[in-house]
C-alpha positions as CSV (number, residue, x, y, z in Angstrom):
1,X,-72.2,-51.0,124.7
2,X,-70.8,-47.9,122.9
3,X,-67.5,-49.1,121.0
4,X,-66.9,-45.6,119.7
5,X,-64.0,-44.1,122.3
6,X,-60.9,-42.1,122.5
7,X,-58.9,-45.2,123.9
8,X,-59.2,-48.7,122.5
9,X,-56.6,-49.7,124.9
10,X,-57.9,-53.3,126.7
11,X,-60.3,-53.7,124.2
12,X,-60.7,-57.5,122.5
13,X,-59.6,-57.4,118.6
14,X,-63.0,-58.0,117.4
15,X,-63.8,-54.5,119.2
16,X,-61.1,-52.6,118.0
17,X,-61.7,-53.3,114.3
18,X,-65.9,-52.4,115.3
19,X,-64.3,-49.0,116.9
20,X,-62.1,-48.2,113.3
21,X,-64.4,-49.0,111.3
22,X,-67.1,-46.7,112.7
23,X,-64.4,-44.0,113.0
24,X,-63.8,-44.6,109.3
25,X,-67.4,-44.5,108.2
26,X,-67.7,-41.1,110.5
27,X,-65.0,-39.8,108.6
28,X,-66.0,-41.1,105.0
29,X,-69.4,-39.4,106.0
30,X,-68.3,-36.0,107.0
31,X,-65.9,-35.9,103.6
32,X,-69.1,-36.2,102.1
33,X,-70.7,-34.2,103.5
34,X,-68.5,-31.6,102.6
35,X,-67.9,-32.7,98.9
36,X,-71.8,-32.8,98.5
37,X,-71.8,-28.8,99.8
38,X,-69.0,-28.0,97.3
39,X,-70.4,-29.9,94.4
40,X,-73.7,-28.1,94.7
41,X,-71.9,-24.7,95.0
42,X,-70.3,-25.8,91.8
43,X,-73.6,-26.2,90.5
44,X,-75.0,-23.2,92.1
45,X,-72.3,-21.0,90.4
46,X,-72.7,-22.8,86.9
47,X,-76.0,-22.2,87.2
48,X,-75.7,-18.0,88.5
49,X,-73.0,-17.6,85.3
50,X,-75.3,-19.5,82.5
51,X,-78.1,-17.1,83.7
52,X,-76.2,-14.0,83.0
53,X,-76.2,-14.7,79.3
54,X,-79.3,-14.8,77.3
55,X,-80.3,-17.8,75.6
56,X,-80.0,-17.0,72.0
57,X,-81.2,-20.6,71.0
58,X,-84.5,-18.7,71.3
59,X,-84.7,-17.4,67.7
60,X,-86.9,-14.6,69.2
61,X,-84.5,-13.3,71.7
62,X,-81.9,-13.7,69.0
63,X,-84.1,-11.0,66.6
64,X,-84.1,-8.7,69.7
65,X,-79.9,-9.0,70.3
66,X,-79.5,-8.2,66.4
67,X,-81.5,-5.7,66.0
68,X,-80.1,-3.5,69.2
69,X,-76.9,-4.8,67.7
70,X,-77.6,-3.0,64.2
71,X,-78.5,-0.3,66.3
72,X,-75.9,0.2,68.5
73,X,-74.1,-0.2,65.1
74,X,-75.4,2.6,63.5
75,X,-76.7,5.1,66.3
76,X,-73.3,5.4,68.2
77,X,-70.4,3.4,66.7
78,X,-70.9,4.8,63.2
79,X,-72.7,7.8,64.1
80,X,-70.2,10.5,64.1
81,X,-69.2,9.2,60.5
82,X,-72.5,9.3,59.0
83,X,-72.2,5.5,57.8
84,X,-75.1,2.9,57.1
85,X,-74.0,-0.6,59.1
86,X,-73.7,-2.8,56.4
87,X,-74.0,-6.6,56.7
88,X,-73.0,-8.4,53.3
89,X,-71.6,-11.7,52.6
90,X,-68.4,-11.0,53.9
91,X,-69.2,-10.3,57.2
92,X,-73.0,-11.8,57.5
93,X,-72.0,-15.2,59.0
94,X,-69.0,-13.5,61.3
95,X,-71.2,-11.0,62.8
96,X,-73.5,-14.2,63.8
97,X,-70.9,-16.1,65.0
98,X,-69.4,-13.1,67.4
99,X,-73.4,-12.8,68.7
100,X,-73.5,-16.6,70.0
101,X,-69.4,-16.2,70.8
102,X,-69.6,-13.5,73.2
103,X,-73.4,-14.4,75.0
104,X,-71.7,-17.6,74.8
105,X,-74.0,-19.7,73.1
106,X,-73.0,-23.3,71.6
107,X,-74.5,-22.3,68.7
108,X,-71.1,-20.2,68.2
109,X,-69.5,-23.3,67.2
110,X,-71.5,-24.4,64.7
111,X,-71.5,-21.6,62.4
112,X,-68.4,-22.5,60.8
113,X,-67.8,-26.0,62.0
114,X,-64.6,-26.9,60.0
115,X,-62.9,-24.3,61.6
116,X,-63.3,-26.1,64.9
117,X,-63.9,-22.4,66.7
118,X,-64.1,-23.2,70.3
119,X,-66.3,-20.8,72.9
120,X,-63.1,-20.7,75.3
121,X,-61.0,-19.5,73.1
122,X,-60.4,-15.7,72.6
123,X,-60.4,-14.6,69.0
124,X,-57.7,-13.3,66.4
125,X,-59.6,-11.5,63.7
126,X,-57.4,-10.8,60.4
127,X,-58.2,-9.1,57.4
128,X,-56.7,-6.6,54.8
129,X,-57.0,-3.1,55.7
130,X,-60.2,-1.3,56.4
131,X,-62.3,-4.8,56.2
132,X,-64.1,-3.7,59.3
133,X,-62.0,-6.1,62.2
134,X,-61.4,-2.8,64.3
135,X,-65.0,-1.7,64.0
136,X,-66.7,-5.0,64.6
137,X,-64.5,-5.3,67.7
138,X,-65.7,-1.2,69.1
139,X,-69.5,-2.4,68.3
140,X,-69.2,-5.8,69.8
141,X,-67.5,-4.0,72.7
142,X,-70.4,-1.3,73.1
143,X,-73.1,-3.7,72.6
144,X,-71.5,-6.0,75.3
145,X,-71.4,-3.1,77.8
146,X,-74.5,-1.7,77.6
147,X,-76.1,-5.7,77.9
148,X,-73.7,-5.8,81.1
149,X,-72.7,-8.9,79.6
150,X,-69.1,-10.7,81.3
151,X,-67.6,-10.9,78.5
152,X,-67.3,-7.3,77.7
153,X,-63.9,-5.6,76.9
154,X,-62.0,-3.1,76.4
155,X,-60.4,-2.0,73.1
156,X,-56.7,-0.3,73.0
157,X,-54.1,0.0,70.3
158,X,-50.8,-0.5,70.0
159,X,-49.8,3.4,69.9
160,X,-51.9,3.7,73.0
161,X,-50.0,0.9,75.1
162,X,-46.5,2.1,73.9
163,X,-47.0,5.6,75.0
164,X,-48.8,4.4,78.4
165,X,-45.4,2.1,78.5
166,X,-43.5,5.2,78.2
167,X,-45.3,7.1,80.8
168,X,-45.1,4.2,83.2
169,X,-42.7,1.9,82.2
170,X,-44.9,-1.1,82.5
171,X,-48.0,-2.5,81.1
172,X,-49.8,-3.3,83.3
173,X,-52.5,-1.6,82.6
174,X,-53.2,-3.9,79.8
175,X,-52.8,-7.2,81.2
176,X,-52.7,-7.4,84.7
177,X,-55.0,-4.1,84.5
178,X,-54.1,-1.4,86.8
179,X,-57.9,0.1,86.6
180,X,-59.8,-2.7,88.0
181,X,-57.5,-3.4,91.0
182,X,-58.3,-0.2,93.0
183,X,-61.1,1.3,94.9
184,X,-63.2,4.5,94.8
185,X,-61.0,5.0,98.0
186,X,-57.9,4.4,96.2
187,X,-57.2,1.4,98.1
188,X,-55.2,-2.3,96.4
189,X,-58.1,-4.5,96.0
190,X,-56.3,-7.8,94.6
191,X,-55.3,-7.1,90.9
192,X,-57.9,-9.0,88.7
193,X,-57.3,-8.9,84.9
194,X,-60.2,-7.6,82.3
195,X,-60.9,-8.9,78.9
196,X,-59.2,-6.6,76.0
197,X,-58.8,-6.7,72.4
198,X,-55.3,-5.2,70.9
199,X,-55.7,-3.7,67.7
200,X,-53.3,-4.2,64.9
201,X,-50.7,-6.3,65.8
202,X,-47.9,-7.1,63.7
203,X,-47.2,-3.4,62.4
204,X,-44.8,-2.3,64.6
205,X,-41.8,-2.7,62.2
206,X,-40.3,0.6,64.7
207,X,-39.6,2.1,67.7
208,X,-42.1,4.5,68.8
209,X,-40.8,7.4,71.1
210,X,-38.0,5.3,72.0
211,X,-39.5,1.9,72.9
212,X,-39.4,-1.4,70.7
213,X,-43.1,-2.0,69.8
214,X,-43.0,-5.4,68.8
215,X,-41.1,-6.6,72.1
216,X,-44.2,-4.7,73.9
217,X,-46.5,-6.6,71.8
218,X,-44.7,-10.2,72.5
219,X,-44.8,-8.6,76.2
220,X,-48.5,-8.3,75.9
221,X,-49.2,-11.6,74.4
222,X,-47.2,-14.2,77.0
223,X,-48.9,-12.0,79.5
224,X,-52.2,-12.7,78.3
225,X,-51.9,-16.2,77.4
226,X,-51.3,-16.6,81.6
227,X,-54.1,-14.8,82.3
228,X,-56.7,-16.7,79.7
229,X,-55.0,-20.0,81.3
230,X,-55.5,-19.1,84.9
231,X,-58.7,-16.8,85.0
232,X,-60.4,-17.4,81.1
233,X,-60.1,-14.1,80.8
234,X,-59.3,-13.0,77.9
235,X,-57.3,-11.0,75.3
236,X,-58.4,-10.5,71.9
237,X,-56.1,-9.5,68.9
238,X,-56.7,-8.0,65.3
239,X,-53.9,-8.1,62.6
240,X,-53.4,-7.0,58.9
241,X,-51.3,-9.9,58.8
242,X,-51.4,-13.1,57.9
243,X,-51.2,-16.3,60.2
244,X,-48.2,-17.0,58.0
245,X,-46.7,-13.8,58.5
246,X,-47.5,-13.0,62.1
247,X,-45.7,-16.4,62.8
248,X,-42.5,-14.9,61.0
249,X,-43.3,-11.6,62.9
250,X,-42.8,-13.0,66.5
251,X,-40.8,-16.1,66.0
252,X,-38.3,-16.9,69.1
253,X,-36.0,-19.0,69.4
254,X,-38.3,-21.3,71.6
255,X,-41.5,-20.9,69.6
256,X,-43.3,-19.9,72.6
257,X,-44.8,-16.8,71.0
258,X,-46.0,-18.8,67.4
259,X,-46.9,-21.8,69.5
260,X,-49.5,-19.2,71.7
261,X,-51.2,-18.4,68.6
262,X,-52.7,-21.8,68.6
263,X,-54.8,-20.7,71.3
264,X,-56.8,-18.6,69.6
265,X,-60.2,-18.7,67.3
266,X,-58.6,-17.3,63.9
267,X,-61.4,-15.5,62.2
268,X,-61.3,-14.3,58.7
269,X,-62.4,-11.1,57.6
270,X,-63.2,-11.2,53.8
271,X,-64.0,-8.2,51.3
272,X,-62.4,-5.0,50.0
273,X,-62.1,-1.6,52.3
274,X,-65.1,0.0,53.5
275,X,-63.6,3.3,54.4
């Protein structure tokens, strides 16, 4: 006798607790079933994203990634100035750390293990002036696009977003980004932000053509702190400044901006100018 019906009406005690009981097993089984399928589309996807990075464990493949690095370095990013890409002791273990960091290799984190860097993170790289944090950021930004690696970006200053502020009065070009939410039809395709690096923060001690810099920049930072939250996508930062100083530079009367700061992996960049 089948105790599995719509109606347990008239049945004995004994038969209604048979009848709930297989309904609750038919349901526990069918949840399953359907945790089991998104569990292995977890995996599936894990597994998809790890292969779009090389493995750089391999000391091999990290030779090739180096050298087309060093070559990127010197036949396009320094090309038009006619500069050797020189790797010293100021820059040596950075550079390494920045290869593992973006192909997102563990090994990132080991490189300078008492600064605790973290492979989520997105990166604040200070240094005195012409120490090389804008350029590493161009060649790491080249090299990542033409390995059509994820975490490629896109580098802008802070003149450039001010006068695109201007033009627009918004910026949301730069954090929500404007260019990757529409179609070669022209057509709104969701907005979904891209990584960035904003270059020389800290600086903007006045207005330029009319507009308060440093509120754009504290604009530009809670804005990006969301996105890296919601979507780890992130939004890099270089600075002349100190951690000391930028904390004096954007301090509010909640802490919110300073407190953000903590987010990042604070590199820094050593040495005298190389201009």
């Amino acid at each position: 006798m089948s105790y599995v019906t719509e109606n347990t009406t008239g049945l004995p005690p004994e038969a209604v607790a048979k009848v709930m009981e297989k309904r609750r097993l038919d349901a526990f089984r069918d949840e399953k079933l359907k945790i089991d399928k998104a569990l292995s589309q977890v995996r599936l996807d894990i597994s998809r994203a790890s292969k779009s990075f090389p493995d750089l464990t391999d000391p091999d493949i990290f030779k090739c990634h180096w050298d087309f690095l060093c070559r990127v370095a010197e036949d396009i990013v320094l090309a038009p100035q006619r500069r050797k890409f020189v790797v010293d002791d100021n820059n040596n273990k950075i550079i390494i750390f920045l290869l593992y960091y973006f192909n997102n290799c563990s090994l990132a984190e080991q490189i300078f293990p008492d600064k605790r860097f973290k492979l989520a993170k997105p990166l604040l790289i200070r240094g005195d002036k012409g120490v090389g944090k804008t350029f590493l950021m161009q060649l790491f930004s080249e090299y990542l696009r033409r390995t059509n690696n994820p975490n490629s970006f896109f580098n802008v200053s802070v003149t450039e977003m001010v006068n695109y502020y201007t033009i627009n009065n918004n910026l949301n070009r730069y954090t929500y980004n404007d260019r990757s939410s529409v179609k070669e039809d022209n057509t709104f395709d969701g907005c979904r932000p891209s990584n960035v690096c904003l270059n020389d923060i800290g600086l903007q001690t006045q207005s330029f053509f009319g507009q308060d810099g440093k509120k754009l920049v504290t604009e530009f930072l809670h804005a990006r702190y969301e996105i890296w939250t919601q979507w780890n996508i992130r939004g890099h930062l270089t600075t002349n400044l100190s951690v000391q100083q930028l904390a004096k530079e954007f301090a509010d009367v909640y802490g919110r901006t300073v407190d953000r700061l903590k987010s990042y992996n604070i590199i820094e960049l050593t040495g005298t100018s190389r201009r």
